[in-house]
N, C-alpha and C positions, 0 to 999 in steps of 0.2 A: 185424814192424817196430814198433818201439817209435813213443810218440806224440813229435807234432813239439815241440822244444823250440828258443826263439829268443834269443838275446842281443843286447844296445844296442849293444855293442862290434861284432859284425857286420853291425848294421844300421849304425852308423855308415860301416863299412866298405865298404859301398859306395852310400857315397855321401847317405844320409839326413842330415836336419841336427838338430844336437842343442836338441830340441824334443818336445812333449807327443805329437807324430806316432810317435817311436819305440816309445814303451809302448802305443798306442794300434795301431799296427802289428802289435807283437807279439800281442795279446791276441785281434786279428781271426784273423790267420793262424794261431794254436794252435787256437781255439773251432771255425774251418769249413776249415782244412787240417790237423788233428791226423795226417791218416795220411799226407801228402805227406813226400818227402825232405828236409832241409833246404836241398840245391841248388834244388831245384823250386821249393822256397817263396822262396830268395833270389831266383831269377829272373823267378818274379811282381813283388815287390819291386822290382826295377828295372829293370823293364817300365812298371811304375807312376808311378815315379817319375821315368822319362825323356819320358812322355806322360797325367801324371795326369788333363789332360779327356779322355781316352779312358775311365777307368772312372767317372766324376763320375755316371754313371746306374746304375753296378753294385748290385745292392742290397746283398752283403756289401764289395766292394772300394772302391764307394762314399765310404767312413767315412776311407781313408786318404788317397786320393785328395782329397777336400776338404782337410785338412789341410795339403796340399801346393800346393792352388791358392790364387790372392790371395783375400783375403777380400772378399765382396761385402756391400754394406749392404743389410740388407733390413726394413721393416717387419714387429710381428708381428701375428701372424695378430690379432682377435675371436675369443673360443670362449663360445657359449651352455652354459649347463647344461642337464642334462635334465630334461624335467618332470617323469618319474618315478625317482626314486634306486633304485639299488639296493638289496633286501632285506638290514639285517644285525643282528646278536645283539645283544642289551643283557643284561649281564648287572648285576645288582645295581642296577637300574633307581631303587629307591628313594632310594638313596646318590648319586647323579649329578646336579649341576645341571643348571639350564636350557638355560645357556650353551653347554655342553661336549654338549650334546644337538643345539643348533642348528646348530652347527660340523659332527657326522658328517654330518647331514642333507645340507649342503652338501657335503662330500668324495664321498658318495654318487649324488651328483648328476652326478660327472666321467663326461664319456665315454668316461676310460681304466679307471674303476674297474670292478671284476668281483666283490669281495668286499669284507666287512668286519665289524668287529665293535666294540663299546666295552666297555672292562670298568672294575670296581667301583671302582676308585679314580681314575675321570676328574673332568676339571675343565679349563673351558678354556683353551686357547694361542694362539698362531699358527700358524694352516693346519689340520693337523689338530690336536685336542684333543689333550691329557695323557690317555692311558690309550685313546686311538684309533691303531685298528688298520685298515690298507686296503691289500688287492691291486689290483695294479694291471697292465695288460696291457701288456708292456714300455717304462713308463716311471716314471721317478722325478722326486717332491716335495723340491725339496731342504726346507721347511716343513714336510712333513709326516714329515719324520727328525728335524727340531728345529734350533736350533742348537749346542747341545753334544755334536757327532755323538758315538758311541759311547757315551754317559755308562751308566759300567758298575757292578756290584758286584762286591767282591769279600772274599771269606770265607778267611783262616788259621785251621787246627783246631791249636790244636799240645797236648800231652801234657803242662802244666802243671795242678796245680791250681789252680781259681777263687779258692778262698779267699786266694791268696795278692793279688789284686787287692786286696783290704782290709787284708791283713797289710802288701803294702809297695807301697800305695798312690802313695807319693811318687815312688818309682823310674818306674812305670808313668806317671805324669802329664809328668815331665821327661821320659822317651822319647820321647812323644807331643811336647813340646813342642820335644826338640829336634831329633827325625828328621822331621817333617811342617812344611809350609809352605805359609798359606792365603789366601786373598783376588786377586781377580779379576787384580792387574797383578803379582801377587807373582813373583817368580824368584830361583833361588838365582844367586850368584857362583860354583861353581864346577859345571858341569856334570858330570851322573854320564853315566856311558858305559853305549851301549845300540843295540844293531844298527838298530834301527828309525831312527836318525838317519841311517843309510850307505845310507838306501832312495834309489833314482834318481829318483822322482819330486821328490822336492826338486829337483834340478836338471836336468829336464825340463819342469818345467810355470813359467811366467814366475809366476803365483799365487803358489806354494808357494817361490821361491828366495827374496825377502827375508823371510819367515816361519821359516825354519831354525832361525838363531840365536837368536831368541826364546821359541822351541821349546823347543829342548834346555835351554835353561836352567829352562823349567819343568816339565822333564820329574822327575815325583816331588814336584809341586804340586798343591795342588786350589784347589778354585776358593771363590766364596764362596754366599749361600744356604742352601740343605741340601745341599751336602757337605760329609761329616766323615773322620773316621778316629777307630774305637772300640773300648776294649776292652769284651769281657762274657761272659758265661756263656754256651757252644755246652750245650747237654740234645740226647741222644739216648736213647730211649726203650727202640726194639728195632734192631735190627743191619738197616739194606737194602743186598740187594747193590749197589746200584749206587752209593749213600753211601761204601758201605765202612768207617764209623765206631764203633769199639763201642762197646755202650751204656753210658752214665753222663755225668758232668759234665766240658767243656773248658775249657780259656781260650779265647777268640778274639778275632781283630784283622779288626774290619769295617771297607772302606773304600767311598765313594761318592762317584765324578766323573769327569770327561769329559775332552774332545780342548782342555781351555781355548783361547787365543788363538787356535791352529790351527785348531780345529772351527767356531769362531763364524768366522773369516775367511773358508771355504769355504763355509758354507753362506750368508752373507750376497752373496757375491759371485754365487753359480751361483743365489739367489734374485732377484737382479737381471737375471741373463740369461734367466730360465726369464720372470718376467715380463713382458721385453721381446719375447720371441717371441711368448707367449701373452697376451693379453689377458683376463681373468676380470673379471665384473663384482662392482663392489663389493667386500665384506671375503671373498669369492674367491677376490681379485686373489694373494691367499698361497698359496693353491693350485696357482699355476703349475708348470708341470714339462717334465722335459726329456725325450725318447724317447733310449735307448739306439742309436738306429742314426744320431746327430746328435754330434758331434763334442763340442757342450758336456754331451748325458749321458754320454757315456764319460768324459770327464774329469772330471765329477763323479764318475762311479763311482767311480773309481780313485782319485780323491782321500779319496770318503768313506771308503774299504775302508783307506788309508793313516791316517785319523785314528782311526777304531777299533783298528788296530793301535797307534797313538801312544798312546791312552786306554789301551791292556791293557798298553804299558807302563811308564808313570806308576803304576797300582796293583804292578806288578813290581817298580818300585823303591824305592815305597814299602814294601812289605811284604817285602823282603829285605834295609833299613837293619835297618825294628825287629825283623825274625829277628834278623841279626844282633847288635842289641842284648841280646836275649833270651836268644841262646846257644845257643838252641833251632833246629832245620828245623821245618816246618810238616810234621804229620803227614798233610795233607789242606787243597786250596785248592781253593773252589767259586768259581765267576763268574759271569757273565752278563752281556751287552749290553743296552741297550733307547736306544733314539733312534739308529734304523738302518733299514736296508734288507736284506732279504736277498732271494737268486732262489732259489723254492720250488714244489717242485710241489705243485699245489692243484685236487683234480678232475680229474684231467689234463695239466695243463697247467704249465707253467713261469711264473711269476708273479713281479713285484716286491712283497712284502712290506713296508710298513709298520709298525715298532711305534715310536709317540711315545708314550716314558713306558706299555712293557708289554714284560713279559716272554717270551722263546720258550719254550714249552711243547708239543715235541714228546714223542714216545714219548722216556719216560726221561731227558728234558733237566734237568739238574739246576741251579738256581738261587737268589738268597737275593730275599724280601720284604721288606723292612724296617718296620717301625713307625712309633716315630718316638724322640727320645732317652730317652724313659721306656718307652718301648710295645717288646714282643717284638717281634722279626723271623722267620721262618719259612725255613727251606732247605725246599723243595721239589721233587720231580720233575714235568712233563710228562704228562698222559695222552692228549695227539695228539690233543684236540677239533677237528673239521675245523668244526665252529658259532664256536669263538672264534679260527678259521685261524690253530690250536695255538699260542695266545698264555693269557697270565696277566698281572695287575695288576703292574705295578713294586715298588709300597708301599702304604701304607695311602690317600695323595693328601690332599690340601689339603682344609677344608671352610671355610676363610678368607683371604681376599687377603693379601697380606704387610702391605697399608695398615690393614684392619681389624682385625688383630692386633696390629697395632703400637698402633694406638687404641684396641682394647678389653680387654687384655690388660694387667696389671700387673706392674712386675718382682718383687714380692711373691706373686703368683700362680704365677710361674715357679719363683720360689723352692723355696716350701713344695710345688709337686708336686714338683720335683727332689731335697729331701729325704725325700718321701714315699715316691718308688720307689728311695733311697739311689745316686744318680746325680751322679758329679761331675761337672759341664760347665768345661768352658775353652773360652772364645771363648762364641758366638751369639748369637743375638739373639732380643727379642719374635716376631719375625717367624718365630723358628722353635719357638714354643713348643708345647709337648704339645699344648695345647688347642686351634694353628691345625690341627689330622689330624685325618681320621676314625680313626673306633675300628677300627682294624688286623683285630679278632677278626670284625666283622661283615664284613668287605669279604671274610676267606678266607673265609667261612660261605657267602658270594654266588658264591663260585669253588672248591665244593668239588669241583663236577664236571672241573675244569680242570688241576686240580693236588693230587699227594699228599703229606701235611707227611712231610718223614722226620727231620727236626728243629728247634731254636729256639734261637737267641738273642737275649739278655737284656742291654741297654751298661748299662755299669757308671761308664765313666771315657769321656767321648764331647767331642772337640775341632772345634771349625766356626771359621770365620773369625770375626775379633772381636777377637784377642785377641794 
């Protein structure tokens, strides 16, 4: 018997109403009825839903059953921390503010946490730090994913020479200038077309249905800050298999950014519910979270898993205009998530995963590091450290506030390094200048146990919002 598979269209059918209950349905009944027949499972279903306080104490049916009954006001809870935090890994300890130090201490502290780790390029956030990493025993931070759920990389290898970045420099700049679209409210007028908009959470969840259209318009947007989109030199050394790239010099087209308008909507929203339940004392209070077997963390789940979909394909669209500009297919695309959640087994156990601003670095996960717009970026794989609960740094991380680089940082400065390492910028600001990152080489140097470089790139021609 094959596993159970369920559709909205037959849950509607009999008789669900169309609401965040039906995906939230589906997802209960596949996970603890996979081997039941589809009748069996429909007829739970509307068993459930002809007397849903009957399973309102069930501990898996529980979850649909609430959904279905009125909703009751309830205060939330007070939660102490503990006075002694969980044990977890520093890596690059020297490189790490204060700040971004005090923040683990406290996530450490949850009585849902089980693991964690900070790595070399932290600095701190909200909830949990930039470059903080924490399992969690089933439940989730919407804070400690971030607010730019999924904000991912993403790397085109294609079969061009480098040199020609310099030969016909002009061409490559107007690409950039006219397939990419940057800055926090920005959206094109006419929508590119892209299956992730035809997902049913849109119009199942009350959140996500006036956020649609706002969506899809910026789908193939980034956002502003340090996201870019870049050309530069991919160097590969020697051939790894799981690379797959042979050695010598690429062009590549890097790009770096999140779930925009969408991602920040959901995480601000499910962080207002997470700290309504839960009460956390003090700067904490961002810490709040939701348990998976409660109705607001499945919907967050589900939401979040939709905006990382949405994030992966924003860089899809992006980086299929400028192929298509190019002429060229992409001989090879690397990616990778970080400000997510994933469910991992860790010691045994199935865990929620944390990485805010860190890379997955399981056996052989392949991913890109970035620099900064003058500074190499690294594709590496994964060597499954269960010490840094097989994570790696994002990038090199901030070692300046956006406010004290803006003050202490001259546009003259910016200048001459960006002629220095022959680097044209369009668009950015002080605020993202070379000089607000650590130096990229020492932060791998701190994470060699973590991850193996299989290759580097180099931006050449690098555009950020600004411009």
């Amino acid at each position: 018997m094959g596993k159970l598979t369920l559709s909205g269209k037959e849950l509607r059918g009999i008789g669900y109403p169309e609401s965040p209950v039906i995906s939230i349905a589906m997802q209960v009944m596949e996970k603890h009825y996979k081997h039941a027949s589809k009748s069996e499972a429909l007829e739970i279903l509307k068993a459930i839903l002809s007397a849903p306080e009957n399973y309102a104490d069930n501990k898996i049916l529980g979850t649909i059953a609430g959904k279905l009954m009125p909703a009751s006001k309830a205060e939330g809870s007070q939660v102490s921390l503990n006075n002694q935090g969980i044990p977890f890994n520093i890596f690059g300890r020297e490189h790490i503010e204060e700040g971004a130090l005090h923040q683990m201490y406290q996530a450490a502290r949850l009585p849902i946490s089980v693991a964690g780790a900070l790595m070399p390029d932290a600095h701190a956030g909200y909830g949990l730090p930039i470059g903080g990493v924490l399992a969690t025993d089933n439940a989730v931070i919407p804070y400690g994913v971030g607010v730019d759920i999924g904000c991912r990389m993403c790397l085109s290898v294609f079969d061009i020479a480098p040199k020609e970045l310099a030969q016909k420099d002009g061409f490559f700049i107007k690409t950039l200038q006219r397939e990419t679209l940057f800055g926090s409210g920005k959206q094109f007028d006419q929508a590119e077309e892209h299956e992730v908009m035809d997902h049913a959470l849109f119009g199942q969840l009350p959140l996500l249905r006036p956020l649609h259209g706002r969506a899809w318009k910026q789908l193939g947007t980034s956002g502003s800050g340090n996201h870019f989109v870049e050309f530069g030199v991919v160097e590969v050394g020697e051939k790894d298999a799981v690379l797959g790239i042979e050695p010598g010099q690429w062009l590549g087209l890097l790009s770096h950014s999140g779930s925009r308008s969408l991602g920040a909507n959901i995480a601000n929203h499910y962080t207002k519910l997470a700290k309504s339940k839960r009460r956390l004392p003090g700067e904490a209070s961002n810490l709040a979270w939701l348990t998976l077997d409660e109705e607001e963390g499945m919907e967050y789940w589900l939401a979040m898993n939709l905006a990382g979909d949405y994030a992966a394909a924003c860089h899809e669209v992006i980086h299929r205009k400028i192929a298509r500009a190019l002429g060229r297919q992409p001989m090879r695309i690397v990616e990778n998530h970080h400000n997510f959640a994933w469910k991992e087994m860790y010691e045994g156990r199935e865990l929620i995963v944390h990485r805010k601003g860190a890379t997955p670095a399981g056996k052989d996960v392949l991913g890109i590091i970035p620099g900064s717009m003058t500074a190499p970026g690294f594709i590496v794989k994964g060597k499954d450290v269960s010490a840094a609960v097989f994570s790696a740094s994002h990038g090199a991380g901030r070692k300046m506030s956006r406010s004290k680089a803006m003050a202490s940082i001259t546009k003259k400065e910016m200048k001459d390094v960006l002629q220095k390492h022959g680097v044209i910028l369009i668009g950015g600001g002080l605020d993202e200048a070379p000089h607000a990152y650590k130096d990229i080489e020492l932060v791998m140097e701190s994470q060699r146990a973590l991850v193996e470089v299989t290759g580097k790139f180099t931006p050449k021609i690098v555009r950020m919002d600004g411009c």
